[in-house]
C-alpha positions as CSV (number, residue, x, y, z in Angstrom):
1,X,-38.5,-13.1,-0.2
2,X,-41.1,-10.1,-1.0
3,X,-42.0,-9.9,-4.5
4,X,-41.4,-6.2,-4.8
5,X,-38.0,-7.2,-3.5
6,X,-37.3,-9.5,-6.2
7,X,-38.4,-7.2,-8.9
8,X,-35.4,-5.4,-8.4
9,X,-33.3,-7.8,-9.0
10,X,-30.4,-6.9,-11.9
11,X,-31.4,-9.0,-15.4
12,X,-27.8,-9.3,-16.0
13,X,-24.4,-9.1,-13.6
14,X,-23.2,-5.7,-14.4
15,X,-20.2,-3.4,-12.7
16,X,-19.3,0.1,-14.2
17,X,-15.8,0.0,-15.0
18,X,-14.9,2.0,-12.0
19,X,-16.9,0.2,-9.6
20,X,-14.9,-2.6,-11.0
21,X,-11.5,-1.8,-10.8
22,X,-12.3,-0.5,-7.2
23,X,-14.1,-4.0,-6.3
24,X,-11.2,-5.7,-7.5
25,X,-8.4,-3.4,-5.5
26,X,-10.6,-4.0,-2.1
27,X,-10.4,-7.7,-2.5
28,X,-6.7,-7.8,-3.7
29,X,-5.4,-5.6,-0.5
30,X,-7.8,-7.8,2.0
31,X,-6.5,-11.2,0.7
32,X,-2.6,-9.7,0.6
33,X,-3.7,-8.5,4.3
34,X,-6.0,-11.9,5.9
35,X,-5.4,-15.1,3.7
36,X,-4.8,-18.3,5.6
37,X,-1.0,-19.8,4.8
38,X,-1.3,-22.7,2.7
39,X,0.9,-24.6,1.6
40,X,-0.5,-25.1,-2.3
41,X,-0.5,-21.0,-2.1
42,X,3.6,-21.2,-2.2
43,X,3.9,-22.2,-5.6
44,X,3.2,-22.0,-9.1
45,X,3.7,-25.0,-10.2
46,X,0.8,-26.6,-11.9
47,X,1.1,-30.0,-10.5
48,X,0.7,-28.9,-6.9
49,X,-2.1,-26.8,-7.5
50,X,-3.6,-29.5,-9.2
51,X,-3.6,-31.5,-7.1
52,X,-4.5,-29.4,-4.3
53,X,-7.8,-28.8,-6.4
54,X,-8.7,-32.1,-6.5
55,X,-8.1,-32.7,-2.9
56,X,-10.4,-29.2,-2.0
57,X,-13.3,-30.7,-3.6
58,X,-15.8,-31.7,-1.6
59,X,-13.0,-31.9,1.5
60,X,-12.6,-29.7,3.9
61,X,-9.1,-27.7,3.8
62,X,-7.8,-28.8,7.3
63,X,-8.4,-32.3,6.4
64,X,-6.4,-31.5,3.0
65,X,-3.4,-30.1,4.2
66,X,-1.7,-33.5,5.3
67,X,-3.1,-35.3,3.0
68,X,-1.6,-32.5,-0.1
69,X,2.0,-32.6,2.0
70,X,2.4,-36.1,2.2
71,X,1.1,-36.8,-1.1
72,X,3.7,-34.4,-3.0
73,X,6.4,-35.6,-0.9
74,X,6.0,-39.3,-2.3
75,X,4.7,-38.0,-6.0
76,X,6.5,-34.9,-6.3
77,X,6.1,-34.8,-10.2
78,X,3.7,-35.6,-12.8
79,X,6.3,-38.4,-13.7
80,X,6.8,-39.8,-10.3
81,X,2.7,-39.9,-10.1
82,X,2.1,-41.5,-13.3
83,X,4.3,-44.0,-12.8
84,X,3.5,-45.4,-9.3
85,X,1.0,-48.1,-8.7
86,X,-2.8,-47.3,-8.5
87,X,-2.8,-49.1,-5.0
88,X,0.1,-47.3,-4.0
89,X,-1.9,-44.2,-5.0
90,X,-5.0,-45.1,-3.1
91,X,-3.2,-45.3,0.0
92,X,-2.1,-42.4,0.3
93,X,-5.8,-41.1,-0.6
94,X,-6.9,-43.3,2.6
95,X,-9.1,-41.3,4.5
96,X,-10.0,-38.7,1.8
97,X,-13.1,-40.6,1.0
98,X,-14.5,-40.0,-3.0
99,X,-11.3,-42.1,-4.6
100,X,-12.8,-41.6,-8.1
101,X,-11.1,-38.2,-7.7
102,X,-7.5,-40.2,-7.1
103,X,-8.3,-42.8,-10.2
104,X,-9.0,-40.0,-12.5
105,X,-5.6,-37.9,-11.2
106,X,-3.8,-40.9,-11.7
107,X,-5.1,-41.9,-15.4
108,X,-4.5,-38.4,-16.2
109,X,-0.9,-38.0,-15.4
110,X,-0.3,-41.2,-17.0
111,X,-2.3,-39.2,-20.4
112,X,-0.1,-36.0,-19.9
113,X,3.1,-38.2,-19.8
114,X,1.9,-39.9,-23.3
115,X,0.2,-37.4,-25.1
116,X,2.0,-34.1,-23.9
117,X,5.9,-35.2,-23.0
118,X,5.1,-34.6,-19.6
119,X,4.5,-30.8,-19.5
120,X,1.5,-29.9,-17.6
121,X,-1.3,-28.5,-20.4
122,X,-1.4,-24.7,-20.3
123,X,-4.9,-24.3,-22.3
124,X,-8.4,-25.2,-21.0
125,X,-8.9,-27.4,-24.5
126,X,-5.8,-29.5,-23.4
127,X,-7.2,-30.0,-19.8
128,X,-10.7,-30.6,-20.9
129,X,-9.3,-33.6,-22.3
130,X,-7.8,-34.8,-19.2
131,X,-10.0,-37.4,-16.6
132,X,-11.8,-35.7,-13.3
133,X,-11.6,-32.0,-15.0
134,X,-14.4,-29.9,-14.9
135,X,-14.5,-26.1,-15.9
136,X,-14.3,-25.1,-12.5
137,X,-10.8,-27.1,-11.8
138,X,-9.5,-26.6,-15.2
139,X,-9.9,-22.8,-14.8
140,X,-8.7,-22.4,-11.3
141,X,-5.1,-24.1,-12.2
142,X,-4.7,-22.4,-15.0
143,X,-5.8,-18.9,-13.5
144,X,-3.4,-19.8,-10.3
145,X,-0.5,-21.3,-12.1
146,X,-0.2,-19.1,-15.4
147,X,-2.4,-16.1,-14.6
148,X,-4.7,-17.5,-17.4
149,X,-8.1,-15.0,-17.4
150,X,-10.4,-17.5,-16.2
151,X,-13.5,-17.3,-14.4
152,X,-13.9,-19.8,-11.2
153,X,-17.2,-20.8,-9.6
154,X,-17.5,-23.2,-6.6
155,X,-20.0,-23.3,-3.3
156,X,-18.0,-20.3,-2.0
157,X,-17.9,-18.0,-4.9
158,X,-21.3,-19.1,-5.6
159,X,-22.5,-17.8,-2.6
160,X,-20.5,-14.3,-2.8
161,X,-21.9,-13.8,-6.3
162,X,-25.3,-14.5,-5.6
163,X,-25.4,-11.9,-2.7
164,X,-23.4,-9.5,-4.5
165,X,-25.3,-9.4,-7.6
166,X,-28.7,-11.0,-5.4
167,X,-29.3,-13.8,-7.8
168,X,-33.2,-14.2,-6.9
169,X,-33.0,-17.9,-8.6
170,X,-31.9,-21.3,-7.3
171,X,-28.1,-21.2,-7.6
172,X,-27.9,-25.0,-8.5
173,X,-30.4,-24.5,-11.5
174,X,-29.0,-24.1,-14.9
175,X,-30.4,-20.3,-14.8
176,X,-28.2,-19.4,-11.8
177,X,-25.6,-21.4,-12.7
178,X,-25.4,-19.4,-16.4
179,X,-25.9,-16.4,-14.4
180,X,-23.0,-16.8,-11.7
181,X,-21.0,-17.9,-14.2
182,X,-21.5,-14.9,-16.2
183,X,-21.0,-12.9,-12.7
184,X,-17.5,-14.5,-12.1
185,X,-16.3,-13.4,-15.5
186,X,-17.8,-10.0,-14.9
187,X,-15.8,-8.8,-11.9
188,X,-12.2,-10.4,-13.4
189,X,-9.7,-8.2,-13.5
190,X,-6.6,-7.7,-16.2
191,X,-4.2,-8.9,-14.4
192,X,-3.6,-11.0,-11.0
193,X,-6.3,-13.3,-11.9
194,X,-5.3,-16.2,-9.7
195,X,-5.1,-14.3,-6.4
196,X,-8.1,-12.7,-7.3
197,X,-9.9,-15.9,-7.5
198,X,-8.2,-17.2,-4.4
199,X,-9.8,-14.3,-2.9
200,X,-13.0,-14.7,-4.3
201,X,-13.1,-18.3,-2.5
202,X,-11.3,-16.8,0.6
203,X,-13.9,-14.4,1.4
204,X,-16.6,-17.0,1.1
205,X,-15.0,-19.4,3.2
206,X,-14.0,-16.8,6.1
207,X,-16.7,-14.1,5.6
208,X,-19.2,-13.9,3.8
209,X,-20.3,-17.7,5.4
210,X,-23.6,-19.3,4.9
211,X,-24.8,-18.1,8.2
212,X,-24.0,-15.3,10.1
213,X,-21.6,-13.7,7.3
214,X,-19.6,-11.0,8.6
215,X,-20.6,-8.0,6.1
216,X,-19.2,-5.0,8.5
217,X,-15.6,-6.9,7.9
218,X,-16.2,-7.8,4.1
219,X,-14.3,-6.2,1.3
220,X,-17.5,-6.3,-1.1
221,X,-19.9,-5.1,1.1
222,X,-19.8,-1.3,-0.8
223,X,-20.7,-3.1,-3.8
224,X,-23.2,-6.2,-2.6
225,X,-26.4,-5.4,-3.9
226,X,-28.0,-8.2,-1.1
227,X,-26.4,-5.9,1.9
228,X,-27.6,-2.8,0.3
229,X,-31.0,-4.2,-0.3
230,X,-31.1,-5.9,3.0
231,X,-31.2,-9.5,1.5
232,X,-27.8,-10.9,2.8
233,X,-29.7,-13.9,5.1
234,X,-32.1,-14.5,2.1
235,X,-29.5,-15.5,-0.2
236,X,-28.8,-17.4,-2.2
237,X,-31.5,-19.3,-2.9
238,X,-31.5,-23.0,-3.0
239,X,-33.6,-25.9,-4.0
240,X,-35.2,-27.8,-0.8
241,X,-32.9,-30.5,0.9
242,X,-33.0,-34.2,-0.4
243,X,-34.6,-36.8,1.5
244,X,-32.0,-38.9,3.0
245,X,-33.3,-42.5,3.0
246,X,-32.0,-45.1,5.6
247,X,-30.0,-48.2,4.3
248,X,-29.5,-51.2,6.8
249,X,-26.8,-53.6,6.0
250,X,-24.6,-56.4,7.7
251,X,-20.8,-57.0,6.7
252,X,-19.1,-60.4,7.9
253,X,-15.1,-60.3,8.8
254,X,-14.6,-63.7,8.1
255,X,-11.4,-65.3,9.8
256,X,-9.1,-68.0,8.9
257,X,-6.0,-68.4,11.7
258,X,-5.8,-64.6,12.9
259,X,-5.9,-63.6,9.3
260,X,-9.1,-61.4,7.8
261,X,-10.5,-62.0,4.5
262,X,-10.4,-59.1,2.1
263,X,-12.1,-58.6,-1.9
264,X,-10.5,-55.9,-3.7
265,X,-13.5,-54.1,-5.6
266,X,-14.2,-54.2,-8.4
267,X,-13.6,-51.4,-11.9
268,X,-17.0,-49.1,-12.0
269,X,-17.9,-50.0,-8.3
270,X,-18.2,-47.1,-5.9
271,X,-14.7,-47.6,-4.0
272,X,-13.3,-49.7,-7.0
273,X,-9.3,-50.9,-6.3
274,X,-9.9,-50.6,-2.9
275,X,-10.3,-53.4,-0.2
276,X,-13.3,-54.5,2.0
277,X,-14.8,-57.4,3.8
278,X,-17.8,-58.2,2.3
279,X,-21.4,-56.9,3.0
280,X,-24.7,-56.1,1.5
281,X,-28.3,-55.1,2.3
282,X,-30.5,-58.0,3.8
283,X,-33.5,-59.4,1.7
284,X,-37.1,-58.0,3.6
285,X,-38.1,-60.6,6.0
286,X,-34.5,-62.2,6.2
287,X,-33.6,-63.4,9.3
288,X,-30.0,-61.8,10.5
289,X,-28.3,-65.6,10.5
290,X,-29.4,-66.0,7.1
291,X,-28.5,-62.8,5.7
292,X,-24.9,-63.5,6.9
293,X,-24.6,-67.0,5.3
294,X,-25.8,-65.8,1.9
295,X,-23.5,-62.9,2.3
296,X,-20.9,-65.1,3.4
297,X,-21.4,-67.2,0.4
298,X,-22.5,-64.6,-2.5
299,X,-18.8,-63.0,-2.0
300,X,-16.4,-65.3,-0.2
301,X,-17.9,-69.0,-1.2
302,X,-17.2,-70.1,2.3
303,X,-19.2,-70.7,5.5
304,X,-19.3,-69.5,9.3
305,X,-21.1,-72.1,11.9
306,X,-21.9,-68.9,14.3
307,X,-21.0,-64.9,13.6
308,X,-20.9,-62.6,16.6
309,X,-22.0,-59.0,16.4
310,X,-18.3,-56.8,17.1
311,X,-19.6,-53.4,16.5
312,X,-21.5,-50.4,14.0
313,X,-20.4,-48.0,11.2
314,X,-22.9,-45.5,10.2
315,X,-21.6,-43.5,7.1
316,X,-23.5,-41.2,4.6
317,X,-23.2,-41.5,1.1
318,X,-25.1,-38.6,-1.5
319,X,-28.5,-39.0,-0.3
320,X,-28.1,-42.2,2.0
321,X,-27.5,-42.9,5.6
322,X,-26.0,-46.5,5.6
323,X,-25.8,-48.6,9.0
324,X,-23.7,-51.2,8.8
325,X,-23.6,-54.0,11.9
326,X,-20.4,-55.7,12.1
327,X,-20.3,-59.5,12.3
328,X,-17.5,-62.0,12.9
329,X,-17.4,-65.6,12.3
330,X,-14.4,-68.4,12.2
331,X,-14.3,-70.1,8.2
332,X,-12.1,-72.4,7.0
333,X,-11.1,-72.9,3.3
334,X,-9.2,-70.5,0.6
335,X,-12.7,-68.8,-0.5
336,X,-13.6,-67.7,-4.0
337,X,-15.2,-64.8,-5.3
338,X,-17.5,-63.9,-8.8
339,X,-17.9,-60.5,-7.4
340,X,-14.2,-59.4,-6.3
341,X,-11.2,-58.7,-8.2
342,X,-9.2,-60.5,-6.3
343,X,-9.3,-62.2,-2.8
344,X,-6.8,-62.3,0.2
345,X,-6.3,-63.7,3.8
346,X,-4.7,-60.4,5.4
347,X,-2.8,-60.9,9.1
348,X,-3.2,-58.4,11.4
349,X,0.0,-56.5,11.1
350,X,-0.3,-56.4,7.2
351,X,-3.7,-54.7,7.3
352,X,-2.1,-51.2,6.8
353,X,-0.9,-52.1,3.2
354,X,-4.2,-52.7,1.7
355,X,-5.9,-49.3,0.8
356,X,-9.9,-48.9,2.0
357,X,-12.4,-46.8,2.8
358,X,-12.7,-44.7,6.0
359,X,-16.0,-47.0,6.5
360,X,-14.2,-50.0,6.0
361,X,-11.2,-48.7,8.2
362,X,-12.8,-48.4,11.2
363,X,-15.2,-52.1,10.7
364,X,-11.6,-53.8,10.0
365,X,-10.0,-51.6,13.3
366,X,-13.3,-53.2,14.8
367,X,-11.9,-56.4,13.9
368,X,-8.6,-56.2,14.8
369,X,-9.1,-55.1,18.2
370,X,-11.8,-58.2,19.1
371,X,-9.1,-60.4,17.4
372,X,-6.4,-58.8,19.8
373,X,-8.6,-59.0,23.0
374,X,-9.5,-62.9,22.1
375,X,-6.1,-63.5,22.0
376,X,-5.0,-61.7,25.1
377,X,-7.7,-64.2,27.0
């Protein structure tokens, strides 16, 4: 960006009261006019929306949408969620992929049963005190389900407040972060606070997009200081990609008469309450047979004479790219397990009960399927 460009730059986020109120009637009529119909936008209630929050992050919202409908219809309350099982809830988080998120939901509606009778907090104190809340969720349930005046700041937002204001620092860096925080609060209006901030993330998600935002169509472009300064593809500014680093590892299905060895992980693991077979990263200079055995035996105590390659999962995790190559192998014995919270020889047709990771779904579909075809010949 040119230096004389960046000079320009406002020190603080500032509207005229006008400019404001007019900023905030554009966005209110274009949401009222284009916002997507869903479901978590029907109600009020601060449960749903809750939940729907927890769900949006880091998940896309067509990927939500199931997920949110069939989640409410089995825990429709705060009661009916404290009070199921954690596996029970993990299930029906399958596929969603970051289960801390469904841990801390859970632990939390047990903490609002106990410590608030079961009504939902109303004050960002209260929620701050709650498991898996952070300012950003705590102040868009309260701004969408009691109209609280709350500011909201999330990779959309952040990217409409940077262009609107043209932030000329890194957005992740505590600077811009104080800054678009500060922006957010800025441009609230008095009153409609939680359709305004529904908006705010609407017109980031549909228009003003990371590339090729549609500024001709956007309800801020007569006040977005980046269009008027011709800036818009410039911002915002972020730090430089991390380096993704490879990971190779090798998992073993282990089998005992059609039935599949599974550990349940363990509390503070990635994944923790959810089910796996094991697997691990190979020692350098480790011959694959090798590797397999001391997997084999770190995690299950038992032994395979010969393991057969049945497939590859590649997955990325924060700043990894994990391979995982798939092995099978015949064992006999009950197994054991330091590592594991529990052990279990799973048949086919009960695989479906245990909750896992989309990773370990599709190595244990693997697994089923070769089991399947074997018996077929």
């Amino acid at each position: 960006m040119a230096k004389e460009k960046l000079e320009t730059i406002l020190p603080k986020p500032s509207l005229l009261p006008a400019s404001k109120k007019l900023l905030g009637k554009a966005l209110l009529f274009w949401f009222g006019e284009r916002k997507r119909d869903l479901p978590w936008r029907k109600t009020r209630d601060p449960f749903a929306i809750w939940v729907s929050e927890i769900m949006l992050q880091q998940t896309q919202v067509a990927t939500v949408i199931p997920y949110f409908e069939r989640f409410l219809k089995s825990f429709p309350t705060v009661e009916a969620l404290a009070a199921a099982d954690e596996q029970e809830v993990l299930k029906h988080w399958q596929g969603l992929g970051y289960y801390r998120r469904a841990r801390h939901m859970h632990q939390a509606a047990k903490m609002i049963i106990a410590d608030y009778a079961g009504v939902f907090p109303d004050t960002p104190e209260a929620l701050s005190c709650l498991p898996g809340l952070g300012r950003y969720t705590r102040n868009a349930v309260l701004s969408q389900a009691f109209d609280t005046r709350l500011p909201i700041l999330e990779a959309n937002t952040k990217r409409v407040l940077a262009r609107l204001f043209a932030l000329a620092h890194d957005v992740d860096s505590s600077l811009g972060n104080k800054f678009l925080w500060e922006a957010a609060e800025e441009i609230l209006p008095e009153r409609d606070i939680g359709e305004f901030n529904q908006a705010m993330m609407e017109v980031g998600s549909l228009v003003c997009t990371v590339t090729n935002p549609k500024c001709n169509s956007c309800p801020l472009s007569p006040f977005c200081i980046a269009k008027r300064s011709d800036l818009v593809t410039e911002l915002p500014i972020k730090k430089k990609k991390v380096v993704v680093t490879q990971v190779q590892e090798l998992a073993t299905v282990l089998v005992n008469k059609k039935r599949i060895l599974l550990g349940k992980r363990p509390v503070g693991q990635r994944w923790a309450g959810l089910w796996e077979v094991p697997h691990d990263t190979p020692e350098e200079g480790e011959t694959e047979a090798k590797a397999l055995g001391i997997i084999s035996r770190k995690y299950a105590s038992v032994e395979s004479k010969r393991f057969r390659e049945i497939g590859k999962v590649i997955h990325p995790v924060t700043r990894f790219k994990i391979t995982v190559r798939v092995f099978m192998g015949e064992v006999s014995g009950k197994g054991a397990s330091d590592y594991y919270e529990e052990l279990a020889w799973v048949c086919l047709s009960d695989m479906e009960k245990y909750p896992k990771s989309s990773p370990q779904s599709k190595m244990i579909a693997m697994a089923v399927k070769a089991l399947e075809l074997k018996k077929e010949v």
